[in-house]
N, C-alpha and C positions, 0 to 999 in steps of 0.2 A: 618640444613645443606642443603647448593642446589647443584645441581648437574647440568653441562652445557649438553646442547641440542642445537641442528643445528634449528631453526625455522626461516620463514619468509613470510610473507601475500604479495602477488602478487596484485596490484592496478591498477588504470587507472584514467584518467578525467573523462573518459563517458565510457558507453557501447561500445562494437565493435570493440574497441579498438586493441585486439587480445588475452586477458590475459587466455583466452579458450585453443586459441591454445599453446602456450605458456609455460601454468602450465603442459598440456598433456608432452609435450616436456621434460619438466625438471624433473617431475615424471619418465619418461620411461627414462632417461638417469642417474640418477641417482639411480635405481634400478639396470641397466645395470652395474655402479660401483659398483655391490654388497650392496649398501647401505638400510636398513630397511626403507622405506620412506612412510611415513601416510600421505594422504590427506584429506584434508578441504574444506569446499565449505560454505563461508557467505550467509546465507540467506535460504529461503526455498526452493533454486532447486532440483531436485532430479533428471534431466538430467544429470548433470555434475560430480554429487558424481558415478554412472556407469559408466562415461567413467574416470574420475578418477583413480577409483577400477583400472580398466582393464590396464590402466596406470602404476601402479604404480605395477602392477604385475608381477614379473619376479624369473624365476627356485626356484618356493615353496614359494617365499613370494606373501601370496595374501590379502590385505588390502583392508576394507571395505573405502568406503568414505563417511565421518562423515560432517550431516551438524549443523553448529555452528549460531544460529538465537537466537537473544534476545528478538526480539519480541514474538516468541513463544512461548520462555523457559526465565526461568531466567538469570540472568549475572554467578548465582552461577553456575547452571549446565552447561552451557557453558565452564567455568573454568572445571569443575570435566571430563565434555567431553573432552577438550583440553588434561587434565594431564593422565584420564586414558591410552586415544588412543596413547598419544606419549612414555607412559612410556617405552614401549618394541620396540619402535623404534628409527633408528639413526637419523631423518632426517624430520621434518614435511615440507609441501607446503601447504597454503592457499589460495583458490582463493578468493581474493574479490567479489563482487557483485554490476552493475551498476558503478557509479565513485564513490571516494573514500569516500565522506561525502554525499552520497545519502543514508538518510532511510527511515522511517515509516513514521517519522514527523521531519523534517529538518535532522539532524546528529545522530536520535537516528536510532540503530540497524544496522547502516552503516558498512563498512568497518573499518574506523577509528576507531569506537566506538568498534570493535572487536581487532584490530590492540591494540590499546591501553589497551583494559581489560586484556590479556594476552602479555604485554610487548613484541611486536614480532617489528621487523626491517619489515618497507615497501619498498619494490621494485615497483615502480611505468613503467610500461610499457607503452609507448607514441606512436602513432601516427603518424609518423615523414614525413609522405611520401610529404608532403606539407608543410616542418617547414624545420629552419636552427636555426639562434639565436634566434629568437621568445619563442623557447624551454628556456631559462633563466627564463623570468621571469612568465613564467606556472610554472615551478618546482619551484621556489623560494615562490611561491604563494603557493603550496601545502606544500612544506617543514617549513613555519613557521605560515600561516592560524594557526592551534594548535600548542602552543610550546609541550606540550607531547605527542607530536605523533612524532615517530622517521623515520622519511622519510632515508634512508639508500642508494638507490641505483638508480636507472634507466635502464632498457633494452629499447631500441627505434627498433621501430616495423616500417616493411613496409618502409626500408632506400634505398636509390638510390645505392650509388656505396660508396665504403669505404672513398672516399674523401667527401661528401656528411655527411658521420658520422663523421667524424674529425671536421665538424662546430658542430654539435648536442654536441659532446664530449666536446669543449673548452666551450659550454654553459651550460651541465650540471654543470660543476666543478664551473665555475663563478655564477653558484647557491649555489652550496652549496652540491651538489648531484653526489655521484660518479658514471660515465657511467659503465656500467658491460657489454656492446658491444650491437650488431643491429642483427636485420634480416630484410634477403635481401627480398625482395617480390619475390615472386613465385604463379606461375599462378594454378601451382598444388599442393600447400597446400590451397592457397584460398579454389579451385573448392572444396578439403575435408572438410574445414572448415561449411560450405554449408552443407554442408549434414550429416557431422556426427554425428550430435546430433538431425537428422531425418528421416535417412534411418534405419527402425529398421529390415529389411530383413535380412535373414541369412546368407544370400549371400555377403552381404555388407563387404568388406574386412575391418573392423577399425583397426585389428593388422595391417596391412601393414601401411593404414591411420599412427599412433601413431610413429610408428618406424620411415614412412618417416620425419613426424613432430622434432622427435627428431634429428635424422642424419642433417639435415637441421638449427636447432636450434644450434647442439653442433658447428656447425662451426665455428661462428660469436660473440657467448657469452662465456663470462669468467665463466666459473662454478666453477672452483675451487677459484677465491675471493666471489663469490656468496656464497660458504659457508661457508669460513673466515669471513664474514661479519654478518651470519644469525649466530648469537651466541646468545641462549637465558637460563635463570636459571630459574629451576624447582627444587621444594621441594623433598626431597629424601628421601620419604615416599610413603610406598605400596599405591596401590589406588586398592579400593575394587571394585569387578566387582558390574555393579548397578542390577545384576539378582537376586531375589529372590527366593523363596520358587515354587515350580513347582506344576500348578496345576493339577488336576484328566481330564483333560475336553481335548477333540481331537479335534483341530483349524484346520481346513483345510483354506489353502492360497493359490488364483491364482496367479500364476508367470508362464507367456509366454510372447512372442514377443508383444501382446496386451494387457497386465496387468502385469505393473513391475514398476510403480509409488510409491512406497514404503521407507519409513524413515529406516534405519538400527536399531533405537532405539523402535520405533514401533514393530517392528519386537521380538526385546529383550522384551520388555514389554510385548507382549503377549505369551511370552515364560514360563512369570512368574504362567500366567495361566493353564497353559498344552502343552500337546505337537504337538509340531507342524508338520502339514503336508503340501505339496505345489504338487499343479496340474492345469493342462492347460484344462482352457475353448476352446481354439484352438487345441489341439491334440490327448485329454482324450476322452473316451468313457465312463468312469464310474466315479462320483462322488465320492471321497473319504467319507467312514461311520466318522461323526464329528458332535460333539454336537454346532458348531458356524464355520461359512464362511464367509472369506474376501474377500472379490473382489476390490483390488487395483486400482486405477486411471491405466491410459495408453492411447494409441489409437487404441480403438474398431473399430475406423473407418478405420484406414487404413485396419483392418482385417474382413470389415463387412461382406464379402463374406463366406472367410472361417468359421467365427464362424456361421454364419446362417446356413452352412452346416453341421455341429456336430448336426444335430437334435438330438442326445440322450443325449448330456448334456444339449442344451437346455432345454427339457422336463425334466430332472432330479433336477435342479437349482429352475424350474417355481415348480417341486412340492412340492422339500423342502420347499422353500419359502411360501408356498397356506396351507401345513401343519403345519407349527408352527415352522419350524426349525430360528436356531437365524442366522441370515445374517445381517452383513455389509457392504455397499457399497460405494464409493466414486467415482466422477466425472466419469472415463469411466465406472468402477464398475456397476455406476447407470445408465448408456446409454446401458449397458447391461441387464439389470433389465426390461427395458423399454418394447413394444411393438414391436418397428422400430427402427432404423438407415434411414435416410436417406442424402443422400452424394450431394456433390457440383452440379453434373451432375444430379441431380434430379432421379439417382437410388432407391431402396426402397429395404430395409433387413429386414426380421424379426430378431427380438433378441425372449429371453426367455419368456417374454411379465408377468414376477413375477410382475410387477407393472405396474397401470394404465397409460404411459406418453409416447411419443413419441418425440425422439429428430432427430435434422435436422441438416445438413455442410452449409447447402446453407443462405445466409445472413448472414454469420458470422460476431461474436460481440464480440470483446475480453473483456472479465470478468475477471481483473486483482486485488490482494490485498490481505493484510492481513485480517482475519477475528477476533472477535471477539464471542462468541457461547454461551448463557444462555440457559439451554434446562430446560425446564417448570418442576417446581416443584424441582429444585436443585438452589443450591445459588453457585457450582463451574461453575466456568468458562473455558469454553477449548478455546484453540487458534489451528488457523492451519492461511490457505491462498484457494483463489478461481485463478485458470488459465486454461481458455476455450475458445473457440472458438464456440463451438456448442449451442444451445439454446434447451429449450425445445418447441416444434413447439404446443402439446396437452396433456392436462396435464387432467386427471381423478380428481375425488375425493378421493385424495391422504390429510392425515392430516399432519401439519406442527407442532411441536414441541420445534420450539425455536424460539430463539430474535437475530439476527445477527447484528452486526454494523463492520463496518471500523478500521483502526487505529485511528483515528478522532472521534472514536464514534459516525459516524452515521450511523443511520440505512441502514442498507442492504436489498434488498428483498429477498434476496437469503435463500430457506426452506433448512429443515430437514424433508424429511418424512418419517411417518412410517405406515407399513402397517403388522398385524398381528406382529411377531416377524424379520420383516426386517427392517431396518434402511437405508437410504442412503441419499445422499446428494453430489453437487458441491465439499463442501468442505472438503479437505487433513485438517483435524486434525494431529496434533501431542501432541502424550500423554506419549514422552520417559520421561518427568519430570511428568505427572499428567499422574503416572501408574494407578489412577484406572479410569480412564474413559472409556473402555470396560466394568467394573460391574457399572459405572452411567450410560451408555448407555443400556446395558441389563437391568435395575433395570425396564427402562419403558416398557418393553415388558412385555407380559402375564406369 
C-alpha cells in the first residue's frame, strides 16, 4: 500500500540560473503555511543543505537538509534517504545541481538521474531575462530528451514585465510544459543572492535575506498548483532510523562560523560510535576531554585572524595531536592543522602548526570533483569530493596513505596524510552509507 506525498526536484539548463534563490523561497513560504517541508540538495553541496535548513525552518519545525549524491552513496541509500527524511513530513523540495543531465560522467548522478530514481515531478526554472519564444523549444528539448523523466512544470526567473511572461507562458504550454508564473528581477534579491552563501559573519542578516526572497517569490508564482502538481507515492511502511548501537568513545566536533562543512549523515554515523560533543576552534578556550576530534572543512581563512588569536586552543589541538590523540581533518580542518594560513593580500597567520605544511589564498587554483579513495592495505573504497581554492604553498615530510582517482578513474594527486594518530586531507569523505570508515580510518593509526 502507498501513500501520496507532496514532492518535487527544482532544475535548470545550467548553473545560475536562480534555482538557489528559488528553492529558498518556496522552502520558507511553504513552512509559513504551516506545512512540514524537508529539503534536498543533489549532489555533494553542503552550502545549500544550511541555508536550506534555515529555510525551511519556521515556529518549531526545524529540518536538517539532506544531501542525495549517487556518486557517493548508492541509488539504494539515496532511496532509503529520500523515504526516511520525508516520512514525517508534508512537503519535500529538491534542488537539483548544475543543469539537469550534468553528472559525474555524462547523465550519471545528475539531477535527472535523481528526478527519475525517486519518481519526483521536475520543475524546471529558466532564465527568461533574454528569451521570449525561444523558451519552446528549450523545454520541449528538456521535456522529451528522457521519455522517463517527467518534466512537470516551469517557474521563469529574471522576467521583464507581466506582458513579457505572457510570450514565455504561450511557449511553455506549446511545449508541452505547464508555466507555474515568473519572477520579476530585483536588484536586491540579486545583491543577496551574492552573498548569501558567502558572508558567514554573524552579523549577516540571512533571515531577513530568506523572508525577502520568499515575500518577493510568492507574488508572481502559483504555489498552490505547484503543489497539486508535486504529487508523489511512497510505500507505507516505517522506515527504520539508520543509527545504530552507541558507542563508549567522546567524539569531540568543531562547529563555528569557520568549521561547519559537515554531511548530516556523517554526523549520524558517528553517533553510532559514541557520543558526541561540538566546540569552536574560534571561541573555546578549552578543548573538550575526547578519545577522537573532527575538524570539518569550512573557511579557516576568512577567520584566519581570530583563530590565530585563540593561542590556547591552538596549543591544546598541536598537543593532542603531537600526543597520540586520534584527529580527523578535512580541507579547512587541515589548513588548520597546518603551520600558516596565508591570504590573498600576502598576510601570514599562524594556525596550530599539529602538521608539517603550509597553505596559501594567493594564486588560487580551484580543485573541483568527485573523488575516488583506496587507503593502503584496505580493499574498501570511500567516496567523498575535493572543492578548494587554496593550495598547499610547503609541504613537510608528511606520509601519504592512499590511491585517489576522479570519476573517470584517473589518478588524482591529491594525498591523505597521516601523521602519528592524525589523519587529514582535501577531501569531504562521506561515509553516512559506509559507516564504518571512521574504524578503517582509525585501524591505521597506532
Amino acid at each position: 500500500m502507498a501513500i501520496q506525498k507532496r514532492a518535487f526536484l527544482l532544475a535548470a539548463p545550467s548553473s545560475g540560473s536562480g534555482k538557489t534563490t528559488i528553492t529558498l523561497a518556496l522552502l520558507r513560504i511553504f513552512a509559513q503555511r504551516g506545512l512540514a517541508v524537508q529539503p534536498f540538495k543533489c549532489g555533494p553541496d553542503y552550502l545549500d543543505t544550511r541555508l536550506h535548513a534555515m529555510a525551511a525552518s519556521w515556529e518549531g519545525n526545524s529540518p536538517a537538509g539532506i544531501n542525495l549524491d549517487t556518486f557517493m552513496a548508492s541509488k539504494a541509500h539515496a532511496r532509503e534517504l529520500f523515504s526516511r527524511y520525508l516520512s514525517d513530513a508534508d512537503v519535500a523540495v529538491v534542488e537539483g545541481v548544475m543543469g539537469l543531465f550534468d553528472g559525474a560522467e555524462k547523465s550519471e548522478g545528475s539531477s535527472a538521474e535523481i528526478a527519475m530514481l525517486l519518481s519526483l515531478p521536475v520543475i524546471m526554472v529558466i532564465d527568461a531575462r533574454s528569451m521570449a519564444y525561444s523558451a519552446a523549444p528549450l523545454l520541449y528539448g528538456f521535456r522529451t530528451f528522457e521519455p522517463a523523466l517527467n518534466v512537470a512544470g516551469v517557474i521563469f526567473n529574471q522576467v521583464n514585465t507581466p506582458s513579457h511572461y505572457s510570450y514565455l507562458e504561450t511557449a511553455a504550454r506549446d511545449a508541452g510544459v505547464e508555466p507555474l508564473g515568473y519572477v520579476p528581477r530585483s536588484e536586491a534579491v540579486a545583491i543577496s543572492e551574492r552573498h548569501l552563501g558567502l558572508d558567514t559573519s554573524a552579523g549577516y542578516d540571512r533571515e531577513g535575506v530568506i523572508a525577502a526572497m520568499a515575500e518577493h517569490v510568492a507574488k508572481t508564482v502559483d504555489v498552490e498548483r505547484l503543489l497539486e502538481i508535486a504529487q508523489v507515492e511512497m510505500p507505507h511502511s516505517p522506515i527504520a532510523s539508520a543509527a545504530g548501537g552507541k558507542g563508549k568513545r567522546v567524539i569531540a566536533v568543531a562547529r563555528d562560523e569557520a568549521f561547519n562543512f559537515v554531511y548530516r549523515e556523517n554526523i549520524e554515523a558517528l553517533g553510532q560510535y559514541g557520543q558526541l560533543v561540538f566546540f569552536s576552534p574560534l571561541h573555546d578556550e578549552r578543548l573538550p576531554e575526547a578519545d577522537m576530534l573532527y575538524l570539518a572543512g569550512g573557511y579557516p581563512e576568512l577567520y584566519a585572524e581570530q583563530l590565530s588569536a585563540n593561542h590556547a586552543m591552538r596549543e591544546q589541538i598541536a598537543s593532542y595531536s603531537q600526543q597520540g590523540g586520534h584527529l580527523y581533518a578535512e580541507c579547512g580542518g587541515m589548513m588548520y592543522l597546518g603551520r600558516t594560513i596565508t591570504l590573498k593580500d600576502g598576510s601570514l597567520y599562524p594556525m596550530s602548526g599539529a602538521l608539517d605544511l603550509e597553505t596559501t589564498m594567493q594564486e588560487p587554483r580551484l580543485n573541483l570533483g568527485y573523488r575516488n579513495v583506496i587507503v593502503e592495505g584496505s580493499a574498501t573504497e570511500l567516496r567523498g569530493h575535493e572543492f578548494h581554492y587554496s593550495r598547499i604553498s610547503r609541504l613537510g615530510a608528511l606520509q601519504n596513505i592512499a590511491t585517489v582517482t576522479n570519476a573517470r578513474s584517473e589518478r588524482v594527486a591529491t594525498p591523505i596524510f597521516i601523521k602519528n594518530n592524525t589523519i587529514a586531507s582535501y577531501i569531504h569523505l562521506y561515509w553516512g552509507e559506509t559507516r564504518e570508515a571512521p574504524t578503517l580510518l582509525f585501524s591505521l593509526t597506532k
